[in-house]
C-alpha positions in Angstrom: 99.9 69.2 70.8 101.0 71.3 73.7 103.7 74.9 73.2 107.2 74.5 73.6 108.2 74.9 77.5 111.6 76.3 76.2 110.1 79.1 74.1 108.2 80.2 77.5 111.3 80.0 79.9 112.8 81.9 76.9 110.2 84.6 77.1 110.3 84.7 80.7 113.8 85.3 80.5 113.4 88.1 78.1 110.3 89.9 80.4 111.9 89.0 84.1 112.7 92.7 85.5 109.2 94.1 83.5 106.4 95.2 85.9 102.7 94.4 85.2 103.8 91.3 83.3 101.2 88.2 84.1 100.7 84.5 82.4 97.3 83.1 81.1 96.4 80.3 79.1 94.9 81.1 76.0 94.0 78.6 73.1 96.4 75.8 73.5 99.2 78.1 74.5 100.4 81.0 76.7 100.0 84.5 76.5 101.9 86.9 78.3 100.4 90.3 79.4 101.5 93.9 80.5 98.8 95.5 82.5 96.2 92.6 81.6 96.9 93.2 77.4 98.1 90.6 75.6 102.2 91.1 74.4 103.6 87.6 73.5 103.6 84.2 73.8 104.0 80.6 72.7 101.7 78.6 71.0 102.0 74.9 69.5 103.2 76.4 66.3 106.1 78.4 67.9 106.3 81.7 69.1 104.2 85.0 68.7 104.2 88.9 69.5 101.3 91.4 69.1 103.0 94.1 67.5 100.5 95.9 66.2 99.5 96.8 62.5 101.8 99.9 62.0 104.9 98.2 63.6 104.3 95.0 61.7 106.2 96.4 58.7 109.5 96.6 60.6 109.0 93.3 62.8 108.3 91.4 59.0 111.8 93.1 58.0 114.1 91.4 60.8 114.9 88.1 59.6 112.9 85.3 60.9 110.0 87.0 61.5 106.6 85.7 59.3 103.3 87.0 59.4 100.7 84.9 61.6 98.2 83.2 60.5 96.6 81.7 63.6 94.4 78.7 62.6 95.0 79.7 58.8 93.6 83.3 58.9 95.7 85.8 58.7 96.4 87.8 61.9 97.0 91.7 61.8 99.5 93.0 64.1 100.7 89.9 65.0 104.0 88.1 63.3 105.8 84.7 64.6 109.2 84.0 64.7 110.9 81.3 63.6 113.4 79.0 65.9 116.6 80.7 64.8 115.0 83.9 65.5 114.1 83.1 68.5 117.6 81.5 69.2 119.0 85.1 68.4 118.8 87.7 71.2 119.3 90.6 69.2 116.4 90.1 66.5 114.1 88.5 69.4 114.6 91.7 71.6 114.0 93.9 68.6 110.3 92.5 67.7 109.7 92.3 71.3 110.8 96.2 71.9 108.3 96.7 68.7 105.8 95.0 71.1 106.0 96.9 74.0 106.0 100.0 71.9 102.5 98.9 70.8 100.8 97.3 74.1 101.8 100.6 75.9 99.8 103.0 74.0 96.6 100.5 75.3 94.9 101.3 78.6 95.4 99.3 80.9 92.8 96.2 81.7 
């Protein structure tokens, strides 16, 4: 089973005007990176930002949002959104500002 093409025209939408962004295939999906670091993406299951472990608390508070357990294990730092979350501009641009908050603190790769 391939990622939704929607969800990543969706993303690309939301990360259009944001220097250092790239593409890269990663495990059945797409991963989108700042500066070579991984921010978001799509996967089979839906769609995924790297947060990071002291944001996570406020990204599992917008509604929508579920912790990710990749392959059934648990994924720190990470969370999902579901459809209607995703279909919601305001709540998607909320978990994806929590993203960039956490992916710029990282050096760049």
């Amino acid at each position: 089973m391939s990622y939704d093409e929607g969800l990543a025209d969706l993303m690309r939408g939301d990360l259009t005007d944001t220097p250092g962004i790239s593409e890269k295939r990663m495990f059945g999906g797409l991963a989108f990176m700042l500066d070579g670091n991984m921010l978001c993406g799509v996967h089979p299951g839906g769609a995924m930002y790297r947060v990071g472990k002291d944001n996570e608390p406020f990204a599992l508070a917008i509604p929508g949002a579920r912790e990710m357990a990749f392959t059934g294990r648990r994924m720190g730092g990470f969370v999902e959104l579901d459809d209607e979350a995703m279909a919601d501009d305001t709540r998607r641009t909320r978990v994806l500002d929590l993203a960039f908050d956490f992916i710029r603190t990282m050096p760049a790769k």
